[in-house]
N, C-alpha and C positions, 0 to 999 in steps of 0.2 A: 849287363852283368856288373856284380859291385866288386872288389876289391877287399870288403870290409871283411875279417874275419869273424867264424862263430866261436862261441866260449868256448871252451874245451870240456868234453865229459858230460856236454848234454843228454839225455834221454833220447835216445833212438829207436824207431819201430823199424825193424830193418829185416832184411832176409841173410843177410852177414854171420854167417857163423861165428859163435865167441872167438873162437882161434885163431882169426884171418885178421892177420895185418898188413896194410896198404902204407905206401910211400909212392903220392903218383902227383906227376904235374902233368900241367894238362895247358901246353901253348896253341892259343888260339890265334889265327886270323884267319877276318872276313873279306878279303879283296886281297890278289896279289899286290906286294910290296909294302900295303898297310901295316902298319903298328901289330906289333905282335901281344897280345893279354895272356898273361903269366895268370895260372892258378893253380892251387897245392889242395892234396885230399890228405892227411895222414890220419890212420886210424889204428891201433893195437887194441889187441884182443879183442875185436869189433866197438871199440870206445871210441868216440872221437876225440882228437887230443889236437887238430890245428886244420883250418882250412878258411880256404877263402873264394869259397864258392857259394852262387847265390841262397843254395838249399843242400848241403851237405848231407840232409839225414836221407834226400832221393838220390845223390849222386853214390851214397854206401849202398842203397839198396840195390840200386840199376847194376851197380858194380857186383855186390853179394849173386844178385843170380842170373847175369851175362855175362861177367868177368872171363871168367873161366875159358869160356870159348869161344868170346873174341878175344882173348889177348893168347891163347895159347889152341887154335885151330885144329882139329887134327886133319889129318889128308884125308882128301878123297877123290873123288871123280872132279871136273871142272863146272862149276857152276854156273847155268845159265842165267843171265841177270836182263833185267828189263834195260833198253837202252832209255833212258832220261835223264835228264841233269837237273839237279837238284842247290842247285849255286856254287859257284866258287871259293865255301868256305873249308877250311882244312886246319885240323885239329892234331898235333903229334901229343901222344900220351907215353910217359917214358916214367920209372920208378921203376919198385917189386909189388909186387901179387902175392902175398903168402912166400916170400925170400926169392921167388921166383922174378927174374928181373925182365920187365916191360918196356917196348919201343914197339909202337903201334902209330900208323899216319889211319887217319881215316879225314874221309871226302865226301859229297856229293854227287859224285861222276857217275852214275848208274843205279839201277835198283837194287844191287847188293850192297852197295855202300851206303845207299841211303837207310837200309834196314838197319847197318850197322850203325849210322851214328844216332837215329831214333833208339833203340836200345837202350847206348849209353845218354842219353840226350841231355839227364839233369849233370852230368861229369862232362858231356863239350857243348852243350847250350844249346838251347831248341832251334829247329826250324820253322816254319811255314807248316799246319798241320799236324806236325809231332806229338804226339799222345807220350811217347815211350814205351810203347808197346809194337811188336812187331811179330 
């Protein structure tokens, strides 16, 4: 993953409603204790205006149309998940979602987790496999 920022105000194909604006960081580590990797999405009225993610225009989309519910769940019955593990990396994602404010861990540790972080994959970095699709 780079560090390097994109322009601001690129051309985006995205699934982002115009109205949706993001303010999300996204701290990564890949091994317990390891270095922690800082990175920022910000986007208003679905425009990109700052980030420093390696492909922003798939971290708006992943977010545009999973966002929603993974970052704001709603109940239900308890979910059965495949028992597997999927590495030790764990991603906390913290900002708002449309004013709505985000703190989300997501892991590895199981097949529901792993669904989740393929999902958002281009917003906490791929793994082993990962399509982004789930």
């Amino acid at each position: 993953m780079s560090d390097t920022p994109a322009s601001p105000g690129q051309g985006l194909d995205t699934d982002l409603h115009p109205d949706t604006d993001l303010e999300l960081t996204v701290a990564l580590t890949h091994t317990p204790g390891a270095p922690e990797h800082v990175f920022v999405l910000v986007s208003r009225s679905g425009q990109l205006v700052e980030s420093t993610l390696p492909d922003p225009a798939a971290a708006i989309a992943a977010v545009g149309r999973f966002g929603e519910r993974i970052f704001f769940p709603e109940p239900g019955p308890p979910k059965l998940c495949t028992q597997q593990y999927g590495g030790p990396q764990v991603a906390v994602v913290t900002g708002t979602f449309n004013g709505r404010t985000v703190n989300s861990r997501f892991s590895l540790t199981d097949g529901c987790e792993i669904a989740r972080w393929r999902a958002l994959s281009p917003l906490l970095g791929g793994v082993a496999g990962s399509t982004g699709a789930i």
